[in-house]
C-alpha positions as CSV (number, residue, x, y, z in Angstrom):
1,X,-29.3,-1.7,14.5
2,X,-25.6,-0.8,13.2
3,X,-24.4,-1.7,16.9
4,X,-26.0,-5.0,16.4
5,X,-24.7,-5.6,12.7
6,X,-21.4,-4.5,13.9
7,X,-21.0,-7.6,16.3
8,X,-22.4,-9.6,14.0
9,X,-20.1,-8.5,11.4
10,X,-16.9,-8.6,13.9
11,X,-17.8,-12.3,15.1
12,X,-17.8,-13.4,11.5
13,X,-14.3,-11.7,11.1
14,X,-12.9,-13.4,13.9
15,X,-14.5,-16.7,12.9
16,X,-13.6,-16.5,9.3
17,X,-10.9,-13.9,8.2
18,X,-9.7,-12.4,11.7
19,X,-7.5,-9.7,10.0
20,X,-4.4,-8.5,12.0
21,X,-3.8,-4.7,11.5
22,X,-0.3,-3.4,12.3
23,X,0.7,0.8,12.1
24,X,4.1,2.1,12.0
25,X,4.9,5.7,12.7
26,X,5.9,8.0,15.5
27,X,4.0,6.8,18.2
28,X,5.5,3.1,17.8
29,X,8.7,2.0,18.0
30,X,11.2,2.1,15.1
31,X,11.5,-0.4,12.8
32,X,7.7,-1.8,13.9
33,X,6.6,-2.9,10.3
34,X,9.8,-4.3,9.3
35,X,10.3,-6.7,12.4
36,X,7.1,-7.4,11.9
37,X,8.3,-8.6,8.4
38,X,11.3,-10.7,10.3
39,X,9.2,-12.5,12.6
40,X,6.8,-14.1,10.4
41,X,9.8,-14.5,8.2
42,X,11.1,-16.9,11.3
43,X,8.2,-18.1,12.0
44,X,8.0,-20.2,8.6
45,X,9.7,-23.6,9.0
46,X,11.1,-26.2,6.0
47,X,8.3,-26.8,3.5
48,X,6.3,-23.8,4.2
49,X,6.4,-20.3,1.8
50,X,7.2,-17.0,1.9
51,X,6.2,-15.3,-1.4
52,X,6.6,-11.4,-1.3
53,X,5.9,-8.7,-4.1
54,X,7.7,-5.3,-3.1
55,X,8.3,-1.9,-4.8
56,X,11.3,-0.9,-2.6
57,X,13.6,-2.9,-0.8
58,X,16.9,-1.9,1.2
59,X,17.0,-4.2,4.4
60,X,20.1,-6.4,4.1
61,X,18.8,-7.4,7.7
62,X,15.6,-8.7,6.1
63,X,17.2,-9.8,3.0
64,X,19.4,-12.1,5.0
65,X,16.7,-13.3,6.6
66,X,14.9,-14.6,3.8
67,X,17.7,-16.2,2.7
68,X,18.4,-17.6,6.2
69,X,14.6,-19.1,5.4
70,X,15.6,-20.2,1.8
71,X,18.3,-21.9,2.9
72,X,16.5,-24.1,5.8
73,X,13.8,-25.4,3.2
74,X,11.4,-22.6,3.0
75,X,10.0,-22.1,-0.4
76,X,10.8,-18.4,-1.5
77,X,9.7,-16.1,-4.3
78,X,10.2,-12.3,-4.3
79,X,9.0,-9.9,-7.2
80,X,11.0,-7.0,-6.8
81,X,10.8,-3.4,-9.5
82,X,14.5,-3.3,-10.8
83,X,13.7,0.3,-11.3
84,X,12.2,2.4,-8.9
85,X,11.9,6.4,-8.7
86,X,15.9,6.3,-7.1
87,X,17.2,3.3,-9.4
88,X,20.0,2.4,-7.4
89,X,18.3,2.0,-4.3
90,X,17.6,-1.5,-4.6
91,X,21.5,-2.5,-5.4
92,X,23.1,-3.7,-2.3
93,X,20.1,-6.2,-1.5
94,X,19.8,-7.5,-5.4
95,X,23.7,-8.0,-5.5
96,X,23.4,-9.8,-2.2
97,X,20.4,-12.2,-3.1
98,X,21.9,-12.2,-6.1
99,X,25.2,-13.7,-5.1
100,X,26.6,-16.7,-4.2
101,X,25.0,-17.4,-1.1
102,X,21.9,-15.6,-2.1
103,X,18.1,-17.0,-3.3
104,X,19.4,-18.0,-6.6
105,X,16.1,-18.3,-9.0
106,X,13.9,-17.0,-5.9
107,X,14.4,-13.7,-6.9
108,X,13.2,-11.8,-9.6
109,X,13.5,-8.4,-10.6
110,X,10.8,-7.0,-12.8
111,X,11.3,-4.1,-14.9
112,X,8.0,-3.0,-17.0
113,X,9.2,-1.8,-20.6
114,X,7.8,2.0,-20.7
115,X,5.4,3.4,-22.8
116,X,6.2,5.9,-26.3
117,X,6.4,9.3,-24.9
118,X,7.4,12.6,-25.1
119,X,11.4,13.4,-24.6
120,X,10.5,15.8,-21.4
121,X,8.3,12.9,-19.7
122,X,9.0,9.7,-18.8
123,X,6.0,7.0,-19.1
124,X,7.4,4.2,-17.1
125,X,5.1,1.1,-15.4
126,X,6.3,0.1,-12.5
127,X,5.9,-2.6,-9.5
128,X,4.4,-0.9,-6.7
129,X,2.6,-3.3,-5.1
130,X,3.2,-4.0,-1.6
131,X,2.4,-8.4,-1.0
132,X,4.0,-10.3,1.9
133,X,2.2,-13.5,1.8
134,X,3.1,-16.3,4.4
135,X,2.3,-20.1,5.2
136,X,2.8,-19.9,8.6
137,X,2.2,-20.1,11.6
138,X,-1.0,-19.7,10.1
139,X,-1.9,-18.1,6.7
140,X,-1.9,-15.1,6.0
141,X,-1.5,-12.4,3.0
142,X,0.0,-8.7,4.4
143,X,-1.4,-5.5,2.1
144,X,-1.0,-2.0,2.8
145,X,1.5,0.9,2.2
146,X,4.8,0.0,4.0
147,X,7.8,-1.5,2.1
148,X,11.5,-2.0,3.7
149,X,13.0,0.8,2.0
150,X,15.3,1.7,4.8
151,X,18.3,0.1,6.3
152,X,18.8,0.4,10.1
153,X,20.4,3.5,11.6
154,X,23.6,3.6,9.6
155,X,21.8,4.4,6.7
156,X,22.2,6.7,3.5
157,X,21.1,10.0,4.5
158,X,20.7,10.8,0.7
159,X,18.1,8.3,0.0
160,X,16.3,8.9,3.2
161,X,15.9,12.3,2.3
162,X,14.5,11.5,-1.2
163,X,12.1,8.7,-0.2
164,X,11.9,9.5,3.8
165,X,12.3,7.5,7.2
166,X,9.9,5.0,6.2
167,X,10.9,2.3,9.4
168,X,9.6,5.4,11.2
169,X,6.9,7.0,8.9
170,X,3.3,6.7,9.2
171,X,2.7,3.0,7.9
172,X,0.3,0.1,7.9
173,X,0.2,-3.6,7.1
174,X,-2.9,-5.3,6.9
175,X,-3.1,-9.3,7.3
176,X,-5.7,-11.0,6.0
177,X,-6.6,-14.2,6.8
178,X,-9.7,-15.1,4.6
179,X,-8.7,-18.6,2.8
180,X,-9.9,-17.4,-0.1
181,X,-8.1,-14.2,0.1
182,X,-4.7,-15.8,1.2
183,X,-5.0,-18.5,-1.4
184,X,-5.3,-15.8,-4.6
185,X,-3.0,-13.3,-3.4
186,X,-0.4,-15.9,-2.9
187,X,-1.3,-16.9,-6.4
188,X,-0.9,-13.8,-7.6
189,X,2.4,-13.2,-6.0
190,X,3.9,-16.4,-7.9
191,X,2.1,-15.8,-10.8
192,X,4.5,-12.6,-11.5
193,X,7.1,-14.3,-10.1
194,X,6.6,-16.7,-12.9
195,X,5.2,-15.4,-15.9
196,X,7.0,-12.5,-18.4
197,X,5.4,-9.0,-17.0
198,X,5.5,-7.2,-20.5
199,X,3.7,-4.3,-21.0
200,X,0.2,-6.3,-22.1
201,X,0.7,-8.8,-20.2
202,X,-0.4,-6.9,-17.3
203,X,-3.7,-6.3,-18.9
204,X,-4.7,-9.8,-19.1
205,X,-7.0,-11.4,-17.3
206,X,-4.7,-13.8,-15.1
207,X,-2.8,-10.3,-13.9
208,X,-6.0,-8.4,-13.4
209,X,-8.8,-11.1,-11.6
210,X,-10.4,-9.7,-8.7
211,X,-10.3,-11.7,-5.7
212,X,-14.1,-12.1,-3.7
213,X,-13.6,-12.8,-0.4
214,X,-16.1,-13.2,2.6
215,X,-16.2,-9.9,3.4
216,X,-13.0,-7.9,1.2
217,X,-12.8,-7.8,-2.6
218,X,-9.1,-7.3,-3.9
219,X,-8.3,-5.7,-7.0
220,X,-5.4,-5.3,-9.2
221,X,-4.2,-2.3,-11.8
222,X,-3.7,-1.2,-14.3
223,X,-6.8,-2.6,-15.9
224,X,-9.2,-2.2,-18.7
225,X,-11.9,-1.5,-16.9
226,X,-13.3,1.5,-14.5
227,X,-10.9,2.0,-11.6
228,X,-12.1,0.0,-8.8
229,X,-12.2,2.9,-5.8
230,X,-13.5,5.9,-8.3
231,X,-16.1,3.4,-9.6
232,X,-17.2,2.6,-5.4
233,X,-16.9,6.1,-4.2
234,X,-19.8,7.8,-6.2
235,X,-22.3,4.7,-5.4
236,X,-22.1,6.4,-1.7
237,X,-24.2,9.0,-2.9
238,X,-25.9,11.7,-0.9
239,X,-25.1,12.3,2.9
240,X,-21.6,10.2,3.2
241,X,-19.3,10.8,5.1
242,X,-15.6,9.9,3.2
243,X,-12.1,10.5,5.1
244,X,-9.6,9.5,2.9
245,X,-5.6,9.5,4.3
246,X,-3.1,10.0,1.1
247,X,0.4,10.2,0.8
248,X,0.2,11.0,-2.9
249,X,-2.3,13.1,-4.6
250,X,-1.2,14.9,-8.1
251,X,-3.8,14.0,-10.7
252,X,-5.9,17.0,-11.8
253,X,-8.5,14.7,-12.6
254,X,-8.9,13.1,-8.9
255,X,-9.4,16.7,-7.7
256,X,-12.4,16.4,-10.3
257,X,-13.8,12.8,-8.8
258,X,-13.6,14.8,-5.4
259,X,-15.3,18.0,-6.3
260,X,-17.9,15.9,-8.0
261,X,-18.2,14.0,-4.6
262,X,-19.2,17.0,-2.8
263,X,-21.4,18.2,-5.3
264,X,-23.2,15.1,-4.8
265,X,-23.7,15.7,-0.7
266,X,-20.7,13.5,0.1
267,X,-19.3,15.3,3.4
268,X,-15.3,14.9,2.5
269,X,-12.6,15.2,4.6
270,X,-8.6,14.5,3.4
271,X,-5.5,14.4,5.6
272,X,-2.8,14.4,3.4
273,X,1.5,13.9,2.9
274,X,3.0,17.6,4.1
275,X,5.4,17.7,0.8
276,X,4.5,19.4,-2.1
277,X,5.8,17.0,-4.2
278,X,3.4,14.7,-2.8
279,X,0.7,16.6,-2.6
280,X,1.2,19.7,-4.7
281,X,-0.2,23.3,-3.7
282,X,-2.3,23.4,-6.5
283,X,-4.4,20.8,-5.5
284,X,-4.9,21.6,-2.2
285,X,-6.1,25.1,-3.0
286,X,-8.3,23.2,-5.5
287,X,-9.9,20.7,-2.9
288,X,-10.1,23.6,-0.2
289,X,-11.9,25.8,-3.1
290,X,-14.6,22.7,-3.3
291,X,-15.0,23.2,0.3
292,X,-13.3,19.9,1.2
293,X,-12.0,19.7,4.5
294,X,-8.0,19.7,3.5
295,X,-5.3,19.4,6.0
296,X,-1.7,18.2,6.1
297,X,0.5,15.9,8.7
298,X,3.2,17.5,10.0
299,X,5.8,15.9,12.4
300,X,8.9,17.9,13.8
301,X,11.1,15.5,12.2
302,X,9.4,15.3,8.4
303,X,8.7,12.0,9.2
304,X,6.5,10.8,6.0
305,X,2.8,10.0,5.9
306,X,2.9,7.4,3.9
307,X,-0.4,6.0,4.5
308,X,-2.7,5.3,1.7
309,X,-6.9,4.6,2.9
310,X,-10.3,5.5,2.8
311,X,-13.2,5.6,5.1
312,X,-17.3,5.2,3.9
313,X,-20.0,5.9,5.8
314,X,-23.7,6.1,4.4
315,X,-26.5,4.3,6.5
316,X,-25.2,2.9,8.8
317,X,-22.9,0.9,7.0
318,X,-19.4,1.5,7.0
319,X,-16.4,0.1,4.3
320,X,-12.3,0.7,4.2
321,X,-10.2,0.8,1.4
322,X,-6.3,0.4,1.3
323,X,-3.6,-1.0,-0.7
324,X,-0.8,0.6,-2.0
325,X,-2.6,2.9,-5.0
326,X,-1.9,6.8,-4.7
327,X,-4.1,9.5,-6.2
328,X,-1.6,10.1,-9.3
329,X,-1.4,9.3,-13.1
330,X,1.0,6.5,-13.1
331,X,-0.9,4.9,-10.1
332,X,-3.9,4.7,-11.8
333,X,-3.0,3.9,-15.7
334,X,0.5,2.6,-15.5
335,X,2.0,1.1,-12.7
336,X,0.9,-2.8,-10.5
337,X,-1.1,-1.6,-8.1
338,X,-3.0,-3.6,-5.4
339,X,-5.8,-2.7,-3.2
340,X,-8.7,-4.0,-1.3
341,X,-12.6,-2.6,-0.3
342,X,-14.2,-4.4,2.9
343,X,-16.8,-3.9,4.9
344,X,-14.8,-5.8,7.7
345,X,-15.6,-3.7,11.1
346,X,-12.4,-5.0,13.0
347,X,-10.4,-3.4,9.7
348,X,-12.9,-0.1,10.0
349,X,-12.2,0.5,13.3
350,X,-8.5,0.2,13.7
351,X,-8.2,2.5,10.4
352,X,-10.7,4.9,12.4
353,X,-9.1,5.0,15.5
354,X,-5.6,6.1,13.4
355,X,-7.3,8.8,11.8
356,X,-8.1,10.5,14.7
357,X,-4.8,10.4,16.1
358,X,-3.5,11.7,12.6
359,X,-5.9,14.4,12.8
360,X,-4.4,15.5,15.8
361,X,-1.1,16.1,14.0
362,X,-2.7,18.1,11.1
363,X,-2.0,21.3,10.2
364,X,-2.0,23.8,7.0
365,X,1.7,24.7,6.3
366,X,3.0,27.4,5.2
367,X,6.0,26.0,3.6
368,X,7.4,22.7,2.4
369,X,9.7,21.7,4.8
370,X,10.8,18.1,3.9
371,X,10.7,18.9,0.1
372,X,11.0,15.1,-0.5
């Protein structure tokens, strides 16, 4: 029966949402995500759009290129944070899209005023959704966990170290093609281009509207409500099997959700970020306490896993989740988040396939050796 709703399933995919699923990491070629980025940039002639929602964003190659498209008739917006974890990092791209031959009004740089907080912690929203939406040569709205944060082989070896080799780090992009979807998400990504992001703003409902789609619900943080994938993960119930890949995963009270999970019958398995700053020691002696299956990627070269999904499976139905939300305080109460749930097979499967080649990669080390 599940073969057979699994066609079914994948034909109405290709007929109505046909999503396009693109990985970076070591077993690609460098820079995989980010040409990616530069061909549909290209690809858009005079009277199309390109309207793009990043956290970070170093590529002057890419930033030329979208100025290339602004300058030939394409309409542009970009929502960029003006103050991610390294603040300067975004400098040389602003300054040049900024500047005299640069986007002009296209860009905007969005900085979130922080919350009231104590003088040894710093409570500060950010932008940290990842939103490349595109009019053509066909429609279609990018999600996932990769943003052009480096800048070609010359680059600062400083910043690489502090955020890692992202052009070659585990990565995905995730194009959906849905009308419905493509239509909101674009009107999302002009709606903060357009409107004042304050700090309850983001709380309204024009920020925070889920997006139904034929087979792929979007949802946006923070919120006011339950959050979205905590609120999905215990409807599973008994005798599911959840793999979820995180690059991030620091909140004490996560650790709780999962332990609960298992409790429940949920057969959990999490391949994890090697850095302890990532993914700190405590909570992997936690998870591996709850009898979780823990492990971490390593590559020779620290290379980061910088993937952020989930896999479902309970009765022969099967759903993925992925976006750009981490397993950490800020990602769930403060910061713009954006991630979908789908029970699209084609999306399932390509997410499935990559977790068995990460597993290959995973071990349990004994040391931090990135330390980013």
């Amino acid at each position: 029966m599940w073969i057979l709703l699994s066609k079914v399933l994948a034909l109405q995919a290709k007929t109505f949402s046909a999503p396009e699923i693109h990985f970076g990491g070591p077993d690609y070629p460098r820079e995989r995500l980010r040409n990616l980025l530069e061909d549909r940039i290209a690809a858009v002639p005079a009277g199309g759009s390109i309207n793009w929602v990043t956290y970070y964003f170093r590529d002057i190659r890419l930033a030329n290129a979208l100025i290339q498209a602004h300058q030939r008739g394409v309409q542009v917006t970009l929502s960029l944070e003006g103050r991610p974890r390294i603040p300067y990092a975004n400098d040389a791209v602003i300054a040049l899209l900024k500047g005299p031959r640069g986007i002009g009004s296209a860009l905007r740089i969005i900085t979130i005023p922080g919350l009231p907080s104590p003088s040894s912690k710093s409570w500060k929203p950010q932008m940290h959704e990842k939103l490349y939406c595109f009019s053509h040569p066909e429609p279609v709205a990018f999600i996932g966990s990769f943003n052009p944060s480096g800048n070609g082989l010359e680059d600062d070896p400083e910043i690489i170290r502090e955020i890692g080799d992202q052009d070659r780090g585990y990565n995905v992009l995730i194009g959906l093609k849905d009308p419905v979807l493509v239509e909101k998400l674009t009107e999302h990504a002009r709606q903060l281009h357009q409107h004042p992001v304050g700090l309850f703003h983001r709380f309204t409902m024009n920020a925070s509207s889920d997006i139904r789609g034929t087979d792929t619900d979007i949802y946006f943080w923070p919120r006011t409500d339950a959050h979205p994938v905590v609120r999905f993960l215990p409807n599973t119930g008994n005798s599911t099997r959840i793999r979820i890949a995180a690059s991030h995963i620091r909140a004490e009270s996560v650790v709780g959700i999962m332990e609960k999970l298992v409790k429940q019958g949920a057969d959990l398995e999490i391949l994890a970020e090697s850095t302890f700053r990532r993914v700190t020691k405590n909570v992997e002696q936690r998870l591996l306490n709850a009898g979780i299956r823990f492990k971490r990627i390593q590559h020779s070269e620290s290379l980061p896993m910088h993937l952020k999904f989930a896999l479902i499976e309970k009765d022969g139905c099967a759903w993925s989740i992925f976006g750009s939300f981490n397993w950490t305080k800020p990602s769930f109460w403060l910061n713009h988040e954006i991630a979908a749930i789908s029970s699209n097979p084609v999306i399932f499967e390509s997410l499935a396939d990559c977790w068995s080649k990460l597993e290959k990669r995973s071990a349990r080390p004994a040391s931090d050796p990135a330390g980013y």
